[in-house]
N, C-alpha and C positions, 0 to 999 in steps of 0.2 A: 353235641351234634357232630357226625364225622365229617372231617373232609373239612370245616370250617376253622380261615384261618382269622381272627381278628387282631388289628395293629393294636398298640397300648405303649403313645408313649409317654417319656420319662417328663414334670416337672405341673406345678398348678395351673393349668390354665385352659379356656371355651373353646373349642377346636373341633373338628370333623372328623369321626372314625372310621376309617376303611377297614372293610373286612372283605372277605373274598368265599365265596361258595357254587362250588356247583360249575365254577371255571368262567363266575362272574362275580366282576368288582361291585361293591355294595358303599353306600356313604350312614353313618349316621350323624343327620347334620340337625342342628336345635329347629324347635318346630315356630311356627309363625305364632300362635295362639299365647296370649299373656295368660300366667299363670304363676300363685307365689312361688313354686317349683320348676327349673327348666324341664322344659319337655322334648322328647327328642324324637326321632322318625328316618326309619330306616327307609333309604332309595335305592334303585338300579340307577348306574352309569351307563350311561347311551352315546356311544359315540357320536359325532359327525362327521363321519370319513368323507364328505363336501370339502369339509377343513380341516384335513387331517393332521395339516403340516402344524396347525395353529392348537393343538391338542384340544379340540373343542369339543364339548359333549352337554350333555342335558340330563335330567334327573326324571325316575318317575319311579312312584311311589310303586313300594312294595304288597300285594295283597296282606291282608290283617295277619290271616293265619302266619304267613312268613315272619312279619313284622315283630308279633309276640314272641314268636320262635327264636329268633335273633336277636331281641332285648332279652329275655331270661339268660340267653346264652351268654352274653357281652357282663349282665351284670351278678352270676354266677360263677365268673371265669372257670366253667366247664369248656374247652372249646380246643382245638387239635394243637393250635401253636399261638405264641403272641410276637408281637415283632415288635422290640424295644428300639425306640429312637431318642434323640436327641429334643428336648422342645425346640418348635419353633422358633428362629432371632425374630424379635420385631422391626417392622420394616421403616425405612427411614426415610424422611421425605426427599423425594427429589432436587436437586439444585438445580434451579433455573437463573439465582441470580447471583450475584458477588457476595451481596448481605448473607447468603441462604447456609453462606460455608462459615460450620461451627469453629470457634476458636480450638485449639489443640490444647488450651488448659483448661476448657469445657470439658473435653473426650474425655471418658473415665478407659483408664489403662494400670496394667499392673506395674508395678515394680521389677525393675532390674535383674533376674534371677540366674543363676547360674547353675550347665547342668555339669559342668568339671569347674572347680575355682577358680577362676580368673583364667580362665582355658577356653570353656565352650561356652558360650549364653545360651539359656534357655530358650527357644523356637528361633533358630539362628541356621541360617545356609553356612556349611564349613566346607571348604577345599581343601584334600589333602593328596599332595600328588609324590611320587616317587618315582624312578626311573624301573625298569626290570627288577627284581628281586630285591627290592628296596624298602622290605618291611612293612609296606603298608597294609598288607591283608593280614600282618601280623599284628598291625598296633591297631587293627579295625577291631579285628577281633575282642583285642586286651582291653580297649574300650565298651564295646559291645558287652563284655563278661560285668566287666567289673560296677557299668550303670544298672546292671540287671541285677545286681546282691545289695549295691551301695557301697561297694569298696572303694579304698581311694585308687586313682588313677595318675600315676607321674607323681605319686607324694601330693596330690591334690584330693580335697574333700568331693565328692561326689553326690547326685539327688536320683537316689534310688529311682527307675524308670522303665515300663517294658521297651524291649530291640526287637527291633524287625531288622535283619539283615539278609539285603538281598544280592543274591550270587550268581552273577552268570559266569564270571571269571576260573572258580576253581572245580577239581574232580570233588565227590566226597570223601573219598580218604585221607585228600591233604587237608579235608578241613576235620574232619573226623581226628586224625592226629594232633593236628594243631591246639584242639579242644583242650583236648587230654594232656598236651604237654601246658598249657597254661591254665589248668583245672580250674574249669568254668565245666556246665552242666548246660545244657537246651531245651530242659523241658519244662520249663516255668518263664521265665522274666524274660530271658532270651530264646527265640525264634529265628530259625535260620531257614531261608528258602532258597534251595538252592535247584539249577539247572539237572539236579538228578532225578527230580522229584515229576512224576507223571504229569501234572501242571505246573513250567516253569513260571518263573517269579516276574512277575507281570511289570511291563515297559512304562518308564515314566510316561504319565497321560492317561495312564489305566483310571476309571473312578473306582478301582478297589480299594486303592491307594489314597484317597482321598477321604474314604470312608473309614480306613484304618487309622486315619492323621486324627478324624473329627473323633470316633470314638474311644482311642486308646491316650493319642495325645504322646507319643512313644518317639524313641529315638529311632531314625532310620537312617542304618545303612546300604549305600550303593556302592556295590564293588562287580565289577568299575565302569565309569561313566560312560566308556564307548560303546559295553554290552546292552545300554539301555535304552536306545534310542535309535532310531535310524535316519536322522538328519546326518548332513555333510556338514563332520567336525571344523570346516573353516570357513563355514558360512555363515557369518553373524545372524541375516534375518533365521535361518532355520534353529539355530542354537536359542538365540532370543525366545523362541518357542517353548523350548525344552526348557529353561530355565524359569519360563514365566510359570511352565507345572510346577517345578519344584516347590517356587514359592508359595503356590497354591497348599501345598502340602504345611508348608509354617507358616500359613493363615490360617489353616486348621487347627493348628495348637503341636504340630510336627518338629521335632529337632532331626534335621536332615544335613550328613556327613557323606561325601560324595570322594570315592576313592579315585583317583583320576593319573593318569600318564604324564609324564612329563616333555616338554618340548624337544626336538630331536638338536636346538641350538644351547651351546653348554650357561648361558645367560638368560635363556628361556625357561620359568618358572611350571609353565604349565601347555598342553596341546589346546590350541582353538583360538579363537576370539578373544579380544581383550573385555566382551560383553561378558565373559565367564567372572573377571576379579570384577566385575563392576558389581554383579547380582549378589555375591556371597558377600557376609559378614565378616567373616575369618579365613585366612588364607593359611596353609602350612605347607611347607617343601620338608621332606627327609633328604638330607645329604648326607651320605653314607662313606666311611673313612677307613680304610684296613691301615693298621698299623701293628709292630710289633708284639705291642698288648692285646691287638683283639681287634675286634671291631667296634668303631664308635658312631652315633648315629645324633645329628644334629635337627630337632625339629627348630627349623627356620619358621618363627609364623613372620610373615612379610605382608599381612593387613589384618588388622581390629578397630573394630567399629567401635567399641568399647574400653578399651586400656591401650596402653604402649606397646607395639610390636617386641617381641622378645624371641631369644632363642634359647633351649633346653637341652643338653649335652646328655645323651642316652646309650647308657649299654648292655644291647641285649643278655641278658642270661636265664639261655631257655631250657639250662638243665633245673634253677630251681622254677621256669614257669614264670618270668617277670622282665621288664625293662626298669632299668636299676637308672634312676637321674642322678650323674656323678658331677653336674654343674647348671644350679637354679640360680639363675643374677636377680630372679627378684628376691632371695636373699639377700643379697649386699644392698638392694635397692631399698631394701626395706631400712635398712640401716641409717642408708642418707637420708630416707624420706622421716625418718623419727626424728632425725636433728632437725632438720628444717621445721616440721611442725613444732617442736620444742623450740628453737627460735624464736617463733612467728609469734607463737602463747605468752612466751617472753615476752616479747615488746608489745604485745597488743594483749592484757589478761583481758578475760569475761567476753571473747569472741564468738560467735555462734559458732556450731556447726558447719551453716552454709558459709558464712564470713570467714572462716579457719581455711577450709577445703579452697575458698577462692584465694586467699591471700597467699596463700603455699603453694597455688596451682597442683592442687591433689584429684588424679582421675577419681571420681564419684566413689565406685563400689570400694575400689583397695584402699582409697582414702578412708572409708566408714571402719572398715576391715582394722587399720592400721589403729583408729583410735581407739576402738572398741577392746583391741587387745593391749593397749599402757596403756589404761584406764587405771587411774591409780599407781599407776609405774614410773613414766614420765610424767604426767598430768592429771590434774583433776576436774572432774565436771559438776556440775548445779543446775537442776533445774528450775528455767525463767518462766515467763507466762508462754500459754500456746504448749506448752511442754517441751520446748524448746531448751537444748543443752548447749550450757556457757564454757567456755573453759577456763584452766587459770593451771599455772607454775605453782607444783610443788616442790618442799626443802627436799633433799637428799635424794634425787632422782636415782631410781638400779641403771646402773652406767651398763 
């Protein structure tokens, strides 16, 4: 049937279909009448522009002829287009009293995931700020490429993901070059919308953006936070605004990295509001060094919600297309933290896992990370009941 668009979405479950013909909404909703088969029945949408504001409307049944017409159509998927959504979440009861709020170890939630290793967390707010030419549309980018292939990134593992990177800041040439000097490609994994583009790349609070979080679930880049918004950077309630979008975008399922200015005071880590380090996960400054050898570049992360703040000693080298890490301290940390768990296994053999991690004071992920690789090297494990792993000291540990 031309011109007819029916929805079809994703997931098993009783639900209402909207279709659209004729340059009117249609519902097919299940019929009243008991039958061992559901039965279904196409309606017109009827506004009530009385209440308009309240999106109110009424249903009335479609003449027969239409009705066959539109079920053949719906369950032949002959029809002009489909519109693939999301299922519906189910809806959760209200809270009205103290009792009504579920425990947190009730909620079913994922696991800890990481989209750089112990760098970015998976649906995590990141700040990354730079002063002037401070490399950060540089290392947005080397990010941006390298999540779109699965490369590592700083000598870190990586969780292959599409980029949305959105640009009011630069021309396309400087990014056009850019590309090319650090060979990454844009037409697959990575998306770049940039201000050249006859529809520029839409302002946090757009519901594009919200739609691109729910269904891609992708890393997204904001370079840089001033172009995206039009609140006044030093006003808390306006920014608190802008930030509450953000998060809306990783409650969608979004990993969002926000390129940002740094403050004009040389102590000052970032421009705006101290509501800006309250919102984000992860905070990073680039501090940038000229010295006789070159240029050195210091990513400062100065908050994680997740591991111990650390810094990463970086030096561009953009004739081979890379930022080369010539000082990672969670190497050497790693080193200490080996003893110490070997230690710990020491004096206390057949510890659990949770029991090990607490007695060593080990952050969660790099703690699992650390055993998982001496496994057999430093130590050894056994499975108790529950599935639960013990540890215990072995002879001739690899020094």
């Amino acid at each position: 049937m031309a011109g007819l668009t029916i929805e079809v979405r994703e997931g098993n479950y009783n639900d209402t279909t909207n279709a659209f013909c004729a340059g009117r909404l249609l519902k097919r909703i299940p019929d009243d009448e008991e039958s061992d088969e559901p039965r279904y029945r196409w309606n017109f949408v009827v506004w009530n522009h009385d209440t308009w504001d309240d999106c109110s409307y009424h249903l009335e049944e479609t003449p027969p002829k239409l009705h066959r017409v539109l079920e053949k159509a719906y369950k032949s998927g002959r029809f002009t287009h489909k519109i693939h959504r999301f299922p519906r979440l189910p809806r959760h009861d209200r809270i009205y009293a103290i009792s009504d709020i579920p425990s947190v170890q009730e909620i079913e939630a994922e696991a800890n995931k990481w989209l750089v290793d112990g760098v970015i967390p998976l649906r995590s707010l990141v700040l990354l700020t730079a002063p002037p030419a401070g490399y950060k549309t540089w290392l947005g980018l080397d990010l941006g490429g390298a999540m779109s292939t699965g490369a590592d990134f700083l000598g870190r593992k990586t969780l292959k993901t599409p980029v949305v990177y959105l640009d009011r800041e630069n021309r396309l040439p400087v990014i056009r070059e850019r590309l090319s000097i650090l060979k990454f490609d844009d037409r697959d994994f990575l998306k770049i919308w940039g201000r050249w583009l006859s529809e520029p790349p839409p302002l946090i609070g757009d519901k594009r953006l919200k739609i691109i979080a729910r269904r891609h679930r992708p890393l997204i880049i904001i370079d840089s936070l001033v172009r995206f918004h039009s609140a006044e950077e030093n006003n808390a309630t306006q920014m608190a605004a802008v930030l509450e979008d953000l998060l809306r975008l990783v409650t969608e399922g979004a990993t969002v990295v926000i390129l940002h200015h740094q403050g004009k005071a040389s102590n000052t880590q970032y421009r705006g509001p101290t509501d800006i380090l309250a919102a984000v996960d992860v905070a990073f400054a680039i501090i940038k060094d000229r010295n006789k050898d070159g240029t050195l570049l210091t990513l400062h992360c100065y908050k994680h919600r997740q591991v111990e703040e650390f810094d990463l000693t970086l030096r561009p080298d953009l004739q081979n297309g890379r930022f080369e890490v010539i000082d990672d301290p969670s190497t050497a940390g790693s080193l200490a933290t080996i003893k110490k768990i070997k230690k710990t296994i020491d004096k206390h053999p057949g510890l659990t896992q949770k029991e090990l991690m607490d007695k060593a004071h080990l952050p969660e992920t790099r703690g699992r990370k650390i055993l998982q690789q001496n496994e057999g090297i430093q130590w050894s494990s056994s499975a108790g009941r529950g599935k639960t792993l013990h540890y215990y000291p072995i002879k001739n540990p690899t020094p």
